[in-house]
C-alpha positions in Angstrom: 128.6 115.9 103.6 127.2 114.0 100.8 123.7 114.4 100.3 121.6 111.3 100.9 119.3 110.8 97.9 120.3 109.7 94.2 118.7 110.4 90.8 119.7 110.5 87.3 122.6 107.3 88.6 121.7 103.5 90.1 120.3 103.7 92.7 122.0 101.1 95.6 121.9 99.3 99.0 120.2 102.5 101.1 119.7 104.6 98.0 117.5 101.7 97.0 113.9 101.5 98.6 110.5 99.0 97.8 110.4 97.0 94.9 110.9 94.1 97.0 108.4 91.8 95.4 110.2 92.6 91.8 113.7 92.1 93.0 112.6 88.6 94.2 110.6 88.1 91.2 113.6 89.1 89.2 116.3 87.6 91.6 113.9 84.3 91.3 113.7 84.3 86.9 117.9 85.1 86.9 118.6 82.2 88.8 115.9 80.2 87.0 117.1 81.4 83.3 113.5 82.7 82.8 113.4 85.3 79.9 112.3 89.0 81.5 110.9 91.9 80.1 111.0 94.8 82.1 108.2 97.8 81.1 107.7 101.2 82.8 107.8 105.1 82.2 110.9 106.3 81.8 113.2 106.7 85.4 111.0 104.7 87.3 114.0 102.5 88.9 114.6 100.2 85.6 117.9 100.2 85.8 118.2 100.1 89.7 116.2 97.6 90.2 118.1 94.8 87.4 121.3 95.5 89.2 120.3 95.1 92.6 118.9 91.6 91.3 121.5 90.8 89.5 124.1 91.7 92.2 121.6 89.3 94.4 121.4 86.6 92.0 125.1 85.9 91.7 125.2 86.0 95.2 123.1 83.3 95.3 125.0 81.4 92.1 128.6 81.1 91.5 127.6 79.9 88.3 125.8 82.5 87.2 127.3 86.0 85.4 125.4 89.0 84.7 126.1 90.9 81.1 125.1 94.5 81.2 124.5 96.1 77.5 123.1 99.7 77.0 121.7 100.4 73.3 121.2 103.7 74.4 123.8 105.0 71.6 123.8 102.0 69.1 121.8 102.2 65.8 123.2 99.8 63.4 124.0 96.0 63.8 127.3 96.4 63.1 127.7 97.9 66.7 125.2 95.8 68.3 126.7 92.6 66.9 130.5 94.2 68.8 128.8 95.7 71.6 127.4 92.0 72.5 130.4 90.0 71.5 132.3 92.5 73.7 130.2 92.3 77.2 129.6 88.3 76.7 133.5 87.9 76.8 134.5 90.5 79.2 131.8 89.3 81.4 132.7 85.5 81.3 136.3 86.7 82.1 138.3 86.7 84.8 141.2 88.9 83.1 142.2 90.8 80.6 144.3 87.7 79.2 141.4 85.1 79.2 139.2 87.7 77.3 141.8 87.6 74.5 141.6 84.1 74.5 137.8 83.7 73.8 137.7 86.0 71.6 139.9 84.0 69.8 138.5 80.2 70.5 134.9 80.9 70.2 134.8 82.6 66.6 135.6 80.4 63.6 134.5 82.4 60.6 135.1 86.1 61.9 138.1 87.1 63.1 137.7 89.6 66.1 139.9 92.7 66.3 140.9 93.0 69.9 142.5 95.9 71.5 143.3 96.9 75.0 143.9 100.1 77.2 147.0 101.1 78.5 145.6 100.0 82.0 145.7 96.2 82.1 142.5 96.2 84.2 140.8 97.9 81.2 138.0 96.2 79.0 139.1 94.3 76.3 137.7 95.8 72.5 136.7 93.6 70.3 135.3 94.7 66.6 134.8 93.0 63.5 135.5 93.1 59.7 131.4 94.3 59.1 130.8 92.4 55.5 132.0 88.8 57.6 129.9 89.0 60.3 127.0 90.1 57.9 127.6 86.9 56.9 128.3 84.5 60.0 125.8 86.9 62.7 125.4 83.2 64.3 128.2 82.8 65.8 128.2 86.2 67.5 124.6 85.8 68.2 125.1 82.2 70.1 128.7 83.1 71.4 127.0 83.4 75.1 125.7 79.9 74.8 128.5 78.7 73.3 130.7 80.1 75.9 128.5 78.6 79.1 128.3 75.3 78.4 132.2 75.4 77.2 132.5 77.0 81.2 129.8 75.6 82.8 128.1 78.8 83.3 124.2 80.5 83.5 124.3 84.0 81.9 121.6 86.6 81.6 121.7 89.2 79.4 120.4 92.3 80.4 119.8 95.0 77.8 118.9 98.3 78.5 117.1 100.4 75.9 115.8 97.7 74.0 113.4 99.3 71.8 116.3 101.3 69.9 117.3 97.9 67.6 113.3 100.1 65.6 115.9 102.2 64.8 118.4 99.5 63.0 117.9 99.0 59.2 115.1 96.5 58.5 114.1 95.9 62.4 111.3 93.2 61.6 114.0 91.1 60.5 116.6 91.6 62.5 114.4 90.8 65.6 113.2 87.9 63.6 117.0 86.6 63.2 118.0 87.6 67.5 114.5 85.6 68.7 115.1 82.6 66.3 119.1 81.9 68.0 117.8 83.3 71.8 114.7 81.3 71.9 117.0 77.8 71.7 119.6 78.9 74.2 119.3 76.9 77.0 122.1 78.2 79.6 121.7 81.9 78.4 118.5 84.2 79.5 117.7 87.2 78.3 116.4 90.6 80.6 115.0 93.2 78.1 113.8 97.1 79.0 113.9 100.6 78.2 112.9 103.9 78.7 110.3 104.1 75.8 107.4 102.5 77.2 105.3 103.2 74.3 108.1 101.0 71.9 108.8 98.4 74.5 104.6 97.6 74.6 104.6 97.6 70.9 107.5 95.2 70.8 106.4 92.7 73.3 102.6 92.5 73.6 101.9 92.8 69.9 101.0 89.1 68.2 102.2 90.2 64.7 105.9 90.9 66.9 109.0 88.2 66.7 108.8 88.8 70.6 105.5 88.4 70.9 105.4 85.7 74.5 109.8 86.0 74.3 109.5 85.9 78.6 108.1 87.3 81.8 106.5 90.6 81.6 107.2 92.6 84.5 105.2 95.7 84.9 106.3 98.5 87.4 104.2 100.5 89.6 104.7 103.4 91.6 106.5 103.3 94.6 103.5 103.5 97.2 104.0 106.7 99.6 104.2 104.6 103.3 107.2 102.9 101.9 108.5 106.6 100.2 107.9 108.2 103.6 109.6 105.5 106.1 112.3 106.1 103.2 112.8 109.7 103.1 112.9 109.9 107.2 115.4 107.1 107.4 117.8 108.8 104.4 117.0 112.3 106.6 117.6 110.5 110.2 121.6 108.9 108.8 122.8 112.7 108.1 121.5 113.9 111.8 118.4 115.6 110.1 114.8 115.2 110.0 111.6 115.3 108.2 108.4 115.4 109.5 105.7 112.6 108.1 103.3 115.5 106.6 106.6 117.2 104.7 107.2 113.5 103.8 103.8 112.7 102.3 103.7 116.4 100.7 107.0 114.8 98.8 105.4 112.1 97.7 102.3 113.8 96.8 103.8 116.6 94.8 105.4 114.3 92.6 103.1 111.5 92.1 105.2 108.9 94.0 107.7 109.1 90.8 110.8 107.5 91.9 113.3 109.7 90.1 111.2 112.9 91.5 110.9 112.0 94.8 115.0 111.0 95.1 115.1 114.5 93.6 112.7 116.5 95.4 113.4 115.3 98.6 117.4 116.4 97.9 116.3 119.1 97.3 114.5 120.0 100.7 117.4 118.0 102.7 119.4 120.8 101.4 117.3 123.5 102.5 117.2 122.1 105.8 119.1 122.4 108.9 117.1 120.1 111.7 113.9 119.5 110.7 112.3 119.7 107.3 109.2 121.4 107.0 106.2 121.5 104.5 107.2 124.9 104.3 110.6 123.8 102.9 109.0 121.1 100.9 107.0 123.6 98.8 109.9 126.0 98.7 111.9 122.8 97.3 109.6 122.0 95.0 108.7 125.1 93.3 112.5 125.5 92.5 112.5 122.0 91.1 109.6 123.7 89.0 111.7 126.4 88.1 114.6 124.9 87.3 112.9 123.0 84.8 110.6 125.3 83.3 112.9 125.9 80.2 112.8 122.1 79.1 109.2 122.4 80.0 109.0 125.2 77.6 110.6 123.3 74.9 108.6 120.3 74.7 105.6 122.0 74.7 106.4 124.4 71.9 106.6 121.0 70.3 102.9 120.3 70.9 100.4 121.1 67.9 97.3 123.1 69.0 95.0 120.2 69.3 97.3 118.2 70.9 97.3 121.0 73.8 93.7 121.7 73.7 93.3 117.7 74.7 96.4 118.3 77.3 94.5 121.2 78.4 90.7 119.5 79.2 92.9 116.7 80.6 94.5 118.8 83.3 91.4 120.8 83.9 90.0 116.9 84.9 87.6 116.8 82.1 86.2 113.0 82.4 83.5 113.0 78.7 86.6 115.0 76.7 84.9 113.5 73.4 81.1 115.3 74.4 80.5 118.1 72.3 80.4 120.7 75.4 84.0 119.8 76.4 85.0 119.9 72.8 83.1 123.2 72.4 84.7 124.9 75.5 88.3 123.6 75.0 88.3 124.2 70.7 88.8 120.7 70.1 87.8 120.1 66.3 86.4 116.3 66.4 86.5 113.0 68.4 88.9 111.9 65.6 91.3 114.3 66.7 90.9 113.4 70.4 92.2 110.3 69.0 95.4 111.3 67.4 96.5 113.8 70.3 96.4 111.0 72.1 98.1 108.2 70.1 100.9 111.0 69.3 101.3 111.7 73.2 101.4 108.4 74.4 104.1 107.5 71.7 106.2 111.1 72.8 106.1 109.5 76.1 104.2 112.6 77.0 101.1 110.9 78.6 100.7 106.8 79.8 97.8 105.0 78.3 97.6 101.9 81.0 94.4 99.8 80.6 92.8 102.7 79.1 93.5 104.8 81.8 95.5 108.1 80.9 98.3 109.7 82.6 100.9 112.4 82.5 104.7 110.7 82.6 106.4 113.6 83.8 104.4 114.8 87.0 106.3 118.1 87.3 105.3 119.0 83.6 101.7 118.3 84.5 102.2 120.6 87.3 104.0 123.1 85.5 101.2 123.2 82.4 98.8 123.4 84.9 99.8 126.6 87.1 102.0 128.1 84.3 101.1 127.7 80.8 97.6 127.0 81.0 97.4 129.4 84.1 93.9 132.0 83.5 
């Protein structure tokens, strides 16, 4: 039997739950070519939640196609600049054999290198002599454009990890050069997230930032527990198991309502169980989940400096006046200043989430886990 929660992949159609006001939001700027940016802690449903609009959205249009690009490995232009060309064209294609053919109409100064599988239904490759498109980047940066109004089609763009192009050569101006061609496209829209919230914030809510006001900003919060509960009962209830509503809050409650932990955590106990899920089972669940993660726990810490975890330790201990000179007496925190840095270095580890001034740990399990085991008396 296939267990009936999903983490670490998208999640879809029953694996999905909430974010019903986003996906029309989204749903509502896709088919409206409004520009999106998408911010968040890392696995809080990103992902998810632009597919199941998207899949929704060209429901809705026949017009419209959906481009899916992940930066997640890309670090140059050169790949970026392929990467795109490659998604517009195999996205605006039907088959393998009209991809060929816009990769060779729409180009007039590069000359695209195309290659295919041995499968037919395969992806069409498309790469580029480097020093040419250096160049002519226009044409591979308006190609979408070009391509929709030559098809008479709406495209949006969505690209996931975003805030890697800080790690291209120059970034200021190569986000200068992508905002000055995708502002002025009028049949293409853009979705842009990632898992770096920290970056993303920096990028997109920062005047001095060529995307400074580029779309919609879209904030995600926590999936609140009535809707995790009803969700966790009816996931339990299509396997012929159940859960009871206090093992379904304790879920919820013992990870924070984090969507990725609670999909997780709640496999977990479904596993463990063979009618009915306790709170027993719960807590057995989640002290596994603890466990089993204590190692990579272990690692990140022993990346911490010792004022860094003197601040994580007064913050788990609930300290509210961290900066008074008992709190910094009794935890050995050498100066307000250093309060300060901890906490800039933190938030940009995507360790802790400064939102509106209010701090919080990411990862709810290492909280938990720093808490009852490494900072344990």
């Amino acid at each position: 039997m296939e267990t009936p929660f999903i983490f670490g992949k998208i999640a879809t159609e029953k694996n999905f739950t909430d974010r019903e006001k986003e996906t029309a939001d989204l749903v509502q700027n896709f088919t409206s070519l409004i520009n999106t940016i998408i911010i968040s802690p890392r696995r809080w449903g990103k992902s998810s939640l632009v597919n199941k609009a998207a899949n929704l959205a060209m429901a809705q249009d026949n017009n419209l196609r959906i481009c899916h690009i992940d930066l997640f490995n890309v670090r140059n232009e050169e790949h970026f600049y392929s990467l795109l060309a490659q998604k517009v064209i195999a996205a605006t294609s039907t088959r393998w054999e009209d991809a060929i053919e816009s990769a060779k109409s729409f180009f007039s100064h590069l000359v695209p290198k195309i290659s295919i599988g041995t499968d037919p239904t395969n992806e069409v490759s498309i790469d580029f002599d480097w020093e040419v498109v250096k160049r002519n980047p226009d044409e591979v940066l308006d190609l979408a454009e070009k391509i929709a109004m030559k098809k008479g089609l709406k495209i949006i763009i969505c690209v996931d990890e975003f805030q890697n192009i800080a790690e291209f050569a120059d970034p200021g101006y190569f986000q200068k050069k992508l905002r000055s061609h995708w502002q002025l496209h009028r049949n293409v829209a853009y979705c842009l997230y990632g898992s770096k919230r920290y970056m993303m914030m920096e990028v997109f809510t920062d005047s001095s930032n060529p995307f400074y006001k580029f779309g919609n900003l879209m904030f995600l919060n926590k999936i609140e527990t009535p809707c995790l509960v009803e969700f966790f009962k009816s996931r339990f209830a299509d396997t012929g198991k159940n859960i009871s509503d206090e093992a379904s809050r304790l879920i919820a409650e013992l990870v924070d309502n984090h969507p990725y932990y609670a999909q997780q955590l709640a496999q977990l106990s479904w596993l463990r169980t063979e009618d009915v899920c306790t709170v027993e089972i719960v807590r057995e669940a989640h002290s596994a989940l603890v466990e089993q993660l204590s190692l990579l726990f272990v690692t990140i810490t022993e990346t911490l400096t010792t004022q860094q975890l003197n601040y994580l330790k007064a913050l788990i201990a609930g300290e509210k006046a961290i900066s008074s000179t008992e709190v910094m007496h009794r935890y050995q925190i050498s100066s307000a200043t250093s309060i300060t840095r901890s906490k800039a270095a933190l938030v940009r580890n995507d360790i802790l989430d400064n939102k509106a001034g209010e701090i919080s740990f990411q990862d709810p399990i290492y909280a938990y886990w720093l808490k009852t085991e490494y900072f344990a008396e």
